[in-house]
VEXDO-753116 format. One line per 3 residues: number of its first residue (from 0); for each residue x, y, z of N, C-alpha, C, O. Coordinates in Angstrom, 1 decimal, decimal comma. Atoms other than C-alpha are relative to their C-alpha. Layout:
NUM = X/Y/Z/X/Y/Z/X/Y/Z/X/Y/Z | ...
// end
This chain:
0 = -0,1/1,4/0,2/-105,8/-14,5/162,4/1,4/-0,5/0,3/2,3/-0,1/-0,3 | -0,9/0,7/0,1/-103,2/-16,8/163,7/0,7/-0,7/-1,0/0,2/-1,6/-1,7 | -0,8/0,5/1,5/-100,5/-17,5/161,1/0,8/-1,2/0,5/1,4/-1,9/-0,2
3 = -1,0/1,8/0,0/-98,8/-20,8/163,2/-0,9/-0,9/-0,1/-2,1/-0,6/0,3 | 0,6/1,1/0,2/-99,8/-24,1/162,5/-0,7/-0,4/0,8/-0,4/-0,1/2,0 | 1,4/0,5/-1,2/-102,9/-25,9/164,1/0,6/-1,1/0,4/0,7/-1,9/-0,5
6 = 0,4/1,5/-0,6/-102,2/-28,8/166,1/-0,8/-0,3/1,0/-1,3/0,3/2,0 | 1,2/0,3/-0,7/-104,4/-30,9/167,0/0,4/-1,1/0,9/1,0/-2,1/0,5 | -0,2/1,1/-1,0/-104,0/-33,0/170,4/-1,3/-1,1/-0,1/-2,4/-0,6/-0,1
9 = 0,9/1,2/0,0/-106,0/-36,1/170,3/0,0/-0,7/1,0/1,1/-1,2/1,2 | -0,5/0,8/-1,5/-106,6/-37,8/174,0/-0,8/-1,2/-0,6/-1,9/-0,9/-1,0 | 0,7/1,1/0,7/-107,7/-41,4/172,6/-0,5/-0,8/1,1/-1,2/-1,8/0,7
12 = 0,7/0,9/-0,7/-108,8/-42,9/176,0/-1,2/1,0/0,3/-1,4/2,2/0,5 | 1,1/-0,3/-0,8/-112,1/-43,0/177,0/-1,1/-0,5/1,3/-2,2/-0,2/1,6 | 0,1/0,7/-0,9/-112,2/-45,2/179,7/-0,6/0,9/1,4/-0,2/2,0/1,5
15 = 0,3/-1,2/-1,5/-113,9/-43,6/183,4/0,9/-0,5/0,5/1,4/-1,6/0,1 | -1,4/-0,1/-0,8/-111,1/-43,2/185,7/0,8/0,0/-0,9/1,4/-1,1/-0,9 | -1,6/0,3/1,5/-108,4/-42,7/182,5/0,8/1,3/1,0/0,4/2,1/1,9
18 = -0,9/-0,8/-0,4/-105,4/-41,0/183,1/0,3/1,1/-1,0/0,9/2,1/-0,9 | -0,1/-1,2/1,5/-105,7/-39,4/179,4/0,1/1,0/0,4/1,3/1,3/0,6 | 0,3/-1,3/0,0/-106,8/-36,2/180,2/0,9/0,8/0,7/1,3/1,8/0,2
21 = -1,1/-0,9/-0,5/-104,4/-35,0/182,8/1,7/-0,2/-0,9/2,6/0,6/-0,8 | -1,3/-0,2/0,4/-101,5/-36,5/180,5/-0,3/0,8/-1,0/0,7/1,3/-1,4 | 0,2/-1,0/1,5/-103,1/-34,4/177,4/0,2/1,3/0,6/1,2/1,9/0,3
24 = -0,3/-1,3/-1,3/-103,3/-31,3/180,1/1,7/0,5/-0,5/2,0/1,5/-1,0 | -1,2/-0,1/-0,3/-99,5/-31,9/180,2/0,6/0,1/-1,5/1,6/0,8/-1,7 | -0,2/-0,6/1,7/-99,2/-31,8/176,2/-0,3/1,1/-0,5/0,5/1,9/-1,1
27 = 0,4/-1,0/0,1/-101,4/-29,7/175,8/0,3/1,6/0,4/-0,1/2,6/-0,1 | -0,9/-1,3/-1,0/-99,3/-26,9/178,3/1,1/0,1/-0,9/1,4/1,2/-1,3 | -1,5/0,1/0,7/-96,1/-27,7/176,5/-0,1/0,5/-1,7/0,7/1,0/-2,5
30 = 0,0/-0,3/1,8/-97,2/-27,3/173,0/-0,3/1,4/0,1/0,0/2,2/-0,8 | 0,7/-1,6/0,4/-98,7/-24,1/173,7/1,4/1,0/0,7/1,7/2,2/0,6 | -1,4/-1,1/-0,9/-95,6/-22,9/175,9/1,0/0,1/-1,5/1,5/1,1/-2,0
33 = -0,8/-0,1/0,9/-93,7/-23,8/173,2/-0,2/1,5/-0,8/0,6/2,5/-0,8 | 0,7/-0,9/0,4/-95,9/-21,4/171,4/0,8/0,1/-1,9/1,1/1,0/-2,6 | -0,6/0,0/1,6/-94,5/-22,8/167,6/-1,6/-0,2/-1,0/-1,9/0,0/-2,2
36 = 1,3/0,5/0,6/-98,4/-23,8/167,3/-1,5/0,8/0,6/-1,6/1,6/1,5 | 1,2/-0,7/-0,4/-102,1/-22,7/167,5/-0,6/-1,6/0,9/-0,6/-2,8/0,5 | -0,2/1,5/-0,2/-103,0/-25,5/169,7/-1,9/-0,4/0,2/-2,7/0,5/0,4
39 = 0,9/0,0/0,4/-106,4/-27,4/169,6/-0,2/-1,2/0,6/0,8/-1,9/0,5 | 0,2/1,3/-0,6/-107,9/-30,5/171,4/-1,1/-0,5/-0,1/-2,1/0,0/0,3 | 1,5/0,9/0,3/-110,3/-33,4/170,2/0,5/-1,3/1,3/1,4/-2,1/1,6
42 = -0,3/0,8/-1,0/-111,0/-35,3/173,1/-0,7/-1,6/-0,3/-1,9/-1,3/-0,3 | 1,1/1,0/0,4/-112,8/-38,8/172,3/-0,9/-0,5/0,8/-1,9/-1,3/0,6 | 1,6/0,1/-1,1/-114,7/-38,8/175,5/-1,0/0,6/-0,2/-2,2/0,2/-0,2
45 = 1,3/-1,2/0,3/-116,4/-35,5/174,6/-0,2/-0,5/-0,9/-1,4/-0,8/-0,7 | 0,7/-0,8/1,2/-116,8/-35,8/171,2/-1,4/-1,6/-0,7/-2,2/-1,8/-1,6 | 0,8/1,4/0,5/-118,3/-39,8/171,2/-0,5/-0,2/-1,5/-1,6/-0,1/-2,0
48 = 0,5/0,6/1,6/-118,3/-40,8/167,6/-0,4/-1,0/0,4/0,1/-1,4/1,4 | 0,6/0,8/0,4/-120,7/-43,6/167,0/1,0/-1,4/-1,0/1,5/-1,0/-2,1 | -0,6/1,2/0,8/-119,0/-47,2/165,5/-0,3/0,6/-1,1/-1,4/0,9/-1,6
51 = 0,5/0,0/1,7/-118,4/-46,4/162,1/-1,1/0,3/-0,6/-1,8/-0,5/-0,1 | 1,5/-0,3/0,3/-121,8/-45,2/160,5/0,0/0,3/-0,7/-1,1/0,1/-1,1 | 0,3/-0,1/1,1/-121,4/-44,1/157,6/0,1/-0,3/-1,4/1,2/-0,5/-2,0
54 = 0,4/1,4/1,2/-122,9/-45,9/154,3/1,1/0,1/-1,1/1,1/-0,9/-1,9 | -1,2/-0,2/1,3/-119,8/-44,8/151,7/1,4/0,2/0,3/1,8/1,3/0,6 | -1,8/0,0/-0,2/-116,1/-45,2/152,1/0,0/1,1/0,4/-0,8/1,9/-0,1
57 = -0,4/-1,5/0,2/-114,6/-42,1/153,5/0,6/0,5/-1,1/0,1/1,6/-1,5 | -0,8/-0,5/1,3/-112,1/-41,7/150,3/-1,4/0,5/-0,5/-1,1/1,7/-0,8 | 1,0/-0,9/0,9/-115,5/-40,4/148,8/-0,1/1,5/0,6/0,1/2,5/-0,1
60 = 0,0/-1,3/-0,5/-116,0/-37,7/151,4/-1,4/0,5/0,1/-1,8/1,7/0,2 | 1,9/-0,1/0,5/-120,3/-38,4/150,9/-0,2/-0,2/1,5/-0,6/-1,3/1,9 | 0,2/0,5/-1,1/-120,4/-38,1/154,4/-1,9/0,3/0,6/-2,6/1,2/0,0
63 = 1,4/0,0/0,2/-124,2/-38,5/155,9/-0,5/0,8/1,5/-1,7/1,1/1,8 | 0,1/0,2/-1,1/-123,7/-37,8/159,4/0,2/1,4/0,6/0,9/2,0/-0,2 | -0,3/-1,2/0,2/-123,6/-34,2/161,1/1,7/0,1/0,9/2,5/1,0/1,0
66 = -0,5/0,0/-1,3/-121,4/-35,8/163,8/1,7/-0,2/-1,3/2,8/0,2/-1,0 | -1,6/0,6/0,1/-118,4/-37,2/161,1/-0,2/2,0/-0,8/0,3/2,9/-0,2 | -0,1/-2,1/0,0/-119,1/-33,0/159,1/1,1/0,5/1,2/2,2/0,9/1,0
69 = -0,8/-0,5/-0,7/-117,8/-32,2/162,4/1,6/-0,2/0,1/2,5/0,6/0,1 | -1,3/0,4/-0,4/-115,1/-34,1/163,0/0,7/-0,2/-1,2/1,9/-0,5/-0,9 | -0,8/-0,2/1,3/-113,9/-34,2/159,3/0,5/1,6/0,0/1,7/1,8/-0,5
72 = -0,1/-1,0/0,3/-113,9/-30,4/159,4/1,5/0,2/1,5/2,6/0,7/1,2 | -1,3/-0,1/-1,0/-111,5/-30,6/163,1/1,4/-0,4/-0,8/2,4/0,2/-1,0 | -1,4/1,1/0,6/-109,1/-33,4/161,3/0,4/1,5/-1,1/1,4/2,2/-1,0
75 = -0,6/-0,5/1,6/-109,1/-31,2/157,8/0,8/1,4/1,1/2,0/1,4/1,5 | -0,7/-1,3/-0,7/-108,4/-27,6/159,9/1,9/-0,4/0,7/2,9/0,3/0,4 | -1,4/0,3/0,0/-105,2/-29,3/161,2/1,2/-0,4/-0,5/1,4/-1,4/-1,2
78 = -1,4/0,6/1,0/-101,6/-29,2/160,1/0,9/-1,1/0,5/1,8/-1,7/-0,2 | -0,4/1,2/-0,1/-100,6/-31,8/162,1/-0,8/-0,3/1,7/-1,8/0,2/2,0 | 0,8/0,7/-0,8/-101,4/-33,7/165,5/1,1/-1,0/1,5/2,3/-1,2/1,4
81 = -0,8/0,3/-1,1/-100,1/-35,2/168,8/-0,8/-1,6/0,4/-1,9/-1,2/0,8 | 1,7/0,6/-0,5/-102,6/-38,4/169,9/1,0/-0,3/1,7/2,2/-0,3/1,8 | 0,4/0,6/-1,4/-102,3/-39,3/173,3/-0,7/-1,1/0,2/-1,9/-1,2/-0,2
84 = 0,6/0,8/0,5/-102,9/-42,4/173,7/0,5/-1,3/1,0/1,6/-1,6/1,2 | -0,6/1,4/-1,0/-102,9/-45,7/176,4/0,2/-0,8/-0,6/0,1/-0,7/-1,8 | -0,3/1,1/0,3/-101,9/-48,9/175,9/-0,7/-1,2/0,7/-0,5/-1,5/1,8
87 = 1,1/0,9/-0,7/-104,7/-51,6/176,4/-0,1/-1,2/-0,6/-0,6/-1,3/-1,7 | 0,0/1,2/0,6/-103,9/-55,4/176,0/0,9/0,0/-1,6/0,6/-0,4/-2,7 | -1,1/0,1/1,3/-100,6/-54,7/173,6/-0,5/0,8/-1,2/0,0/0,6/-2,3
90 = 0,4/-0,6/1,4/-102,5/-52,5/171,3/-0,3/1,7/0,5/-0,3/2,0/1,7 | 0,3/-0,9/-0,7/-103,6/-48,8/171,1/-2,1/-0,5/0,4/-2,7/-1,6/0,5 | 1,8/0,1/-0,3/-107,8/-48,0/171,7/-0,8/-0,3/-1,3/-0,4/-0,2/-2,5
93 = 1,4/0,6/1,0/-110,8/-49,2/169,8/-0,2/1,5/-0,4/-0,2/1,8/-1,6 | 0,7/-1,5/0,4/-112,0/-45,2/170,2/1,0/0,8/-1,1/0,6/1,5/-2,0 | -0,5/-0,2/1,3/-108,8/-44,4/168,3/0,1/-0,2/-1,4/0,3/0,5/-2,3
96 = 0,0/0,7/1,3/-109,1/-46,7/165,6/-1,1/0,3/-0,9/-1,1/0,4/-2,2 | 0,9/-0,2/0,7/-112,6/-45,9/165,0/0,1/1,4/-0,5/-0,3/1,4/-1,7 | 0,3/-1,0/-0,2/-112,2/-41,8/165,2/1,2/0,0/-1,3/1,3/1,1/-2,0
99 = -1,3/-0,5/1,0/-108,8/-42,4/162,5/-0,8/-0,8/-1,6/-0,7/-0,5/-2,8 | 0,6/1,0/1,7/-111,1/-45,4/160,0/-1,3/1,3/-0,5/-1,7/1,1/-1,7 | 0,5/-0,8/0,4/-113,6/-42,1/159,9/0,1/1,0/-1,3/-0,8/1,5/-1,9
102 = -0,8/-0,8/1,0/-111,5/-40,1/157,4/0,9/-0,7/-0,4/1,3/-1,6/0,3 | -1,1/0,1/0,7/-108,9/-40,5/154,7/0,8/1,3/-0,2/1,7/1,6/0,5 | -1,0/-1,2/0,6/-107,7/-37,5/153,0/-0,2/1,1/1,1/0,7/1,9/0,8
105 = -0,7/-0,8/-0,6/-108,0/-35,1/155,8/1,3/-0,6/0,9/1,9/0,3/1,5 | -1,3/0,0/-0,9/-104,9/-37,1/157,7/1,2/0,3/-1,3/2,3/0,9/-1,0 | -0,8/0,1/0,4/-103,1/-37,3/154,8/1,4/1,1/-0,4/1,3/2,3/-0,5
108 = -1,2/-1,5/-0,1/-99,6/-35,4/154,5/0,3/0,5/1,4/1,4/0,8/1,8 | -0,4/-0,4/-1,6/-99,7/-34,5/158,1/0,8/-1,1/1,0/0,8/-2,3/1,1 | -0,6/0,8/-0,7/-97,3/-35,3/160,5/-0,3/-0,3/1,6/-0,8/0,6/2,2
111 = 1,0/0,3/-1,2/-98,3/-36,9/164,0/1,2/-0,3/1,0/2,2/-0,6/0,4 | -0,7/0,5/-1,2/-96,4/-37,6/167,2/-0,8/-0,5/1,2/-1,9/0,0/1,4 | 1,0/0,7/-0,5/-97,6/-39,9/169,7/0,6/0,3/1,7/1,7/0,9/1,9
114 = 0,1/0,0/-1,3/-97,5/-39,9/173,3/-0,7/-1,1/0,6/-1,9/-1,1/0,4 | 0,1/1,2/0,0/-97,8/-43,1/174,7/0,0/-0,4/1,8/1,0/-0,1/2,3 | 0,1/0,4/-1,4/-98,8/-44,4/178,5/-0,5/-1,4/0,5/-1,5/-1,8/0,1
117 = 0,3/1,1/-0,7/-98,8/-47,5/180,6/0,5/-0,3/1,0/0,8/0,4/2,0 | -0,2/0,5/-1,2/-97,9/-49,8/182,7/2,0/-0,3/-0,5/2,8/0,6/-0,6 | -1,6/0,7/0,3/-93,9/-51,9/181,8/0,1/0,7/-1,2/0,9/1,6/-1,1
120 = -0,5/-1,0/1,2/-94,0/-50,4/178,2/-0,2/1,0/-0,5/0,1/1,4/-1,6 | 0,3/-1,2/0,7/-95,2/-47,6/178,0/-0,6/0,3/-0,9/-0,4/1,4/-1,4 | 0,9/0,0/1,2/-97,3/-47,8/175,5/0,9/-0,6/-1,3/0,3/-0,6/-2,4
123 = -0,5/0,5/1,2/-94,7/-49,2/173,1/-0,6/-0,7/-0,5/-0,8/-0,3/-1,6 | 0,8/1,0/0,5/-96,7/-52,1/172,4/-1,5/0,3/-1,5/-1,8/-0,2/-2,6 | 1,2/-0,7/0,8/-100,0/-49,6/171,2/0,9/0,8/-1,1/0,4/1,0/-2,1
126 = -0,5/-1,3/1,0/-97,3/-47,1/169,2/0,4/-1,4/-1,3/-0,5/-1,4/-2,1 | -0,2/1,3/0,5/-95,8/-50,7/167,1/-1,2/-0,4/-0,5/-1,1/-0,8/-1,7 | 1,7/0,7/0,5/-99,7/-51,7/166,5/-1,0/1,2/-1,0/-2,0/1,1/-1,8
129 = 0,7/-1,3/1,0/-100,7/-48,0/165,2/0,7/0,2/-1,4/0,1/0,5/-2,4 | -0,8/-0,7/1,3/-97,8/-47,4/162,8/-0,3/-0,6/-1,2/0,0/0,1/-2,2 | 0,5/0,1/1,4/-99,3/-49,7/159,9/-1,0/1,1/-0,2/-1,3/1,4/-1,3
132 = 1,4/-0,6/0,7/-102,4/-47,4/160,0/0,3/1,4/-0,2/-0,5/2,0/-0,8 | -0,1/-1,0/0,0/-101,0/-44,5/160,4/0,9/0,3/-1,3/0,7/1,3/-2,0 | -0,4/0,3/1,8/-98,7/-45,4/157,3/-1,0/-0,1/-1,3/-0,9/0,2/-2,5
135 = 1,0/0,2/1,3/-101,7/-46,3/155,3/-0,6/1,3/-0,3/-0,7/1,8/-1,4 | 0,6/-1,2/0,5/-103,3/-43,0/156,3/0,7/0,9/-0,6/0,0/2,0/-0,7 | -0,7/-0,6/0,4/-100,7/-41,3/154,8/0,9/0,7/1,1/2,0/1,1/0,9
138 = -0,8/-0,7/-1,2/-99,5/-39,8/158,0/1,0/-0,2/0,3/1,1/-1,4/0,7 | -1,4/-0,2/-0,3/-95,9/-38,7/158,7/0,6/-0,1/1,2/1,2/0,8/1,7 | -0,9/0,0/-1,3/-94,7/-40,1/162,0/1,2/0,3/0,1/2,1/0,0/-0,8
141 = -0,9/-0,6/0,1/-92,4/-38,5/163,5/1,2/-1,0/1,2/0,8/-2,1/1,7 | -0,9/0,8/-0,7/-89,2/-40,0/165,5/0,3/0,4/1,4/1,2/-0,2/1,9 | -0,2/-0,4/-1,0/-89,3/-38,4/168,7/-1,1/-0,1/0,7/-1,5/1,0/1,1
144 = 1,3/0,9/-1,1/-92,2/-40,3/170,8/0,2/0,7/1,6/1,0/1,5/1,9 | 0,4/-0,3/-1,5/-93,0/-39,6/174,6/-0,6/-2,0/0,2/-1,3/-2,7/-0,4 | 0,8/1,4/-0,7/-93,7/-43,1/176,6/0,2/-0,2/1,0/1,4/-0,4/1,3
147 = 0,1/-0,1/-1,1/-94,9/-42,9/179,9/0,1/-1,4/0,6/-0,8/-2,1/0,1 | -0,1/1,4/-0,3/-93,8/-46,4/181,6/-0,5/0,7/1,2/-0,4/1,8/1,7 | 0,7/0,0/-2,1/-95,9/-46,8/185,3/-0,8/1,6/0,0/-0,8/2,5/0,8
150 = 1,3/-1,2/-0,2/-98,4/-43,9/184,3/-0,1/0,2/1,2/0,3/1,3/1,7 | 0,0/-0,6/-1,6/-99,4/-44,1/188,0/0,8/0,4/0,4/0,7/1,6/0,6 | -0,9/-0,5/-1,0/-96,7/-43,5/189,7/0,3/1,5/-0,3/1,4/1,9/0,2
153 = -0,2/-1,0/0,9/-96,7/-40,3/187,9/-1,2/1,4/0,4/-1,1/2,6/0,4 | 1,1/-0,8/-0,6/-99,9/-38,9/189,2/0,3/0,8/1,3/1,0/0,2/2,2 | 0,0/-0,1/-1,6/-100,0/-36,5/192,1/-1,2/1,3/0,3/-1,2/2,5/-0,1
156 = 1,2/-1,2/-0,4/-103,3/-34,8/193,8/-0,9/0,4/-2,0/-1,4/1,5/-2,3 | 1,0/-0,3/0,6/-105,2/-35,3/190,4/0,7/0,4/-1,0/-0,1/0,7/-1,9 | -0,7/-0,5/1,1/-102,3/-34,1/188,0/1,1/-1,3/-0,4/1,2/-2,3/0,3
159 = -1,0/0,8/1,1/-99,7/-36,0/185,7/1,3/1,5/0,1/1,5/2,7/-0,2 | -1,5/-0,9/-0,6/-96,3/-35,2/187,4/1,3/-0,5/-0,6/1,9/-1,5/-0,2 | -0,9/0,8/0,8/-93,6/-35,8/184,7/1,4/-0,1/0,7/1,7/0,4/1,8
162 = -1,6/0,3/-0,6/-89,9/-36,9/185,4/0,7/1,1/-1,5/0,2/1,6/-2,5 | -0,5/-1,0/1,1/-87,3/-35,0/183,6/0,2/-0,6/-1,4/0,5/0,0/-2,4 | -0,6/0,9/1,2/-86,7/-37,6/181,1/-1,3/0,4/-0,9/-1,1/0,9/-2,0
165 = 1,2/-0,2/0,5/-90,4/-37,2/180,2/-0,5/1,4/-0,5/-1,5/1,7/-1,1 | -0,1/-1,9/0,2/-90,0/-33,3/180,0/0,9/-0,1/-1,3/0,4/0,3/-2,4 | -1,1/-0,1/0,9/-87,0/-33,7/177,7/-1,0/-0,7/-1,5/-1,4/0,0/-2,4
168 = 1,0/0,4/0,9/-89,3/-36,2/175,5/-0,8/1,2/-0,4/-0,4/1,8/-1,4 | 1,0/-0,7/0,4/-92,0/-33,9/175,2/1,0/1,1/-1,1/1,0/0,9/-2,3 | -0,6/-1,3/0,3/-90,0/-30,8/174,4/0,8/-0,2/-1,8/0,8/0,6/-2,8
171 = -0,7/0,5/1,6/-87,9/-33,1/171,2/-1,2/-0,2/-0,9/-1,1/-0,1/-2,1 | 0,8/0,5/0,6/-91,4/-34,0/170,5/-0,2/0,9/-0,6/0,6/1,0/-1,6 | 0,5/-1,4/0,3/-92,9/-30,7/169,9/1,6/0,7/-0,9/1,1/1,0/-2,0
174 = -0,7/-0,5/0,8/-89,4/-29,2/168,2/-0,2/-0,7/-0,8/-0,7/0,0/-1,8 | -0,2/0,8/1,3/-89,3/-32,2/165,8/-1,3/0,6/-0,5/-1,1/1,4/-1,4 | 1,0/-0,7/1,0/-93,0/-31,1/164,7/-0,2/1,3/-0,2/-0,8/1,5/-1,3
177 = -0,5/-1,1/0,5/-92,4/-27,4/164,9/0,9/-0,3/-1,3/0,3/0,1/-2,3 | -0,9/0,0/1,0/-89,7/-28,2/162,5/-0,9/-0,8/-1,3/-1,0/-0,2/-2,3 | 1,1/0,5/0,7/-92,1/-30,5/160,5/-1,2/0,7/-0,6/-1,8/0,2/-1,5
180 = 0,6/-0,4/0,4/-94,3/-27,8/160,0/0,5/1,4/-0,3/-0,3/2,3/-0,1 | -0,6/-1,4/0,0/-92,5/-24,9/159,5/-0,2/0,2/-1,9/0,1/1,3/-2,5
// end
């Protein structure tokens, strides 16, 4: 049995043609190189939660559905979380918001780092628009973000080709939550 902590990468777009997946790729490589973590990825294209659906608050935990079972059991298994995540019209995603109003108490206590892509801000606009909710869910953001400004230009042959600034980011990201979950 692996004794380091689970993180869980979260790629929150699910748009066809997204750029998610090759920048989670590129998270997803680094967290595990790092090798401080067991690493683990919920994608929200695969896993398509359904709008909201089920008839009782989460804080109860009366869940009805086999699909939130699942995905309450991913969230709970992790000690903390990475999301990945575009920036669409100054805010993050709809598929994030819905896949985070699913649960309560498994985010709670865990600490999260974001990874953030766009066009001029980099996703600052969606990271700014998440952090009340991610405060309410109790979740411990952390201070060392990733924000990919001009996502495309960044692409090459089908991959997500970082700059070094963007390497250095990652790398504080992943120590600061190593250190967070130690």
């Amino acid at each position: 049995m692996d004794a380091r902590p689970r993180l869980l990468v979260l790629i929150a777009s699910t748009r066809p043609g997204r750029v998610g997946g090759v920048v989670g790729e590129w998270v997803v490589d680094a967290a595990r190189t790092c090798g401080a973590f067991e690493v683990e990825v919920a994608d929200l294209a695969e896993l398509r939660l359904p709008l909201l659906d089920e008839p009782a608050h989460p804080r109860l935990r009366d869940y009805r559905h086999d699909h939130t079972h699942r995905w309450s059991a991913t969230v709970d298994r992790a000690d903390g979380f990475v999301f990945v995540m575009p920036e669409y019209n100054h805010s993050y995603t709809a598929p994030l918001k819905n896949a985070l109003d699913y649960l309560v108490h498994e985010w709670a206590g865990k600490p999260v780092g974001l990874v953030s892509y766009g066009g001029l801000s980099g996703g600052t606009r969606a990271v700014v628009a998440l952090q009340p909710v991610l405060a309410n869910l109790q979740l411990r953001g952390i201070a060392a973000n990733v924000e990919i400004a001009w996502v495309a230009e960044h692409l090459e042959e089908g991959r997500f080709a970082p700059s070094d600034r963007h390497e250095r980011a990652l790398a504080a990201l992943t120590a600061e939550l190593a250190a967070a979950l130690a």
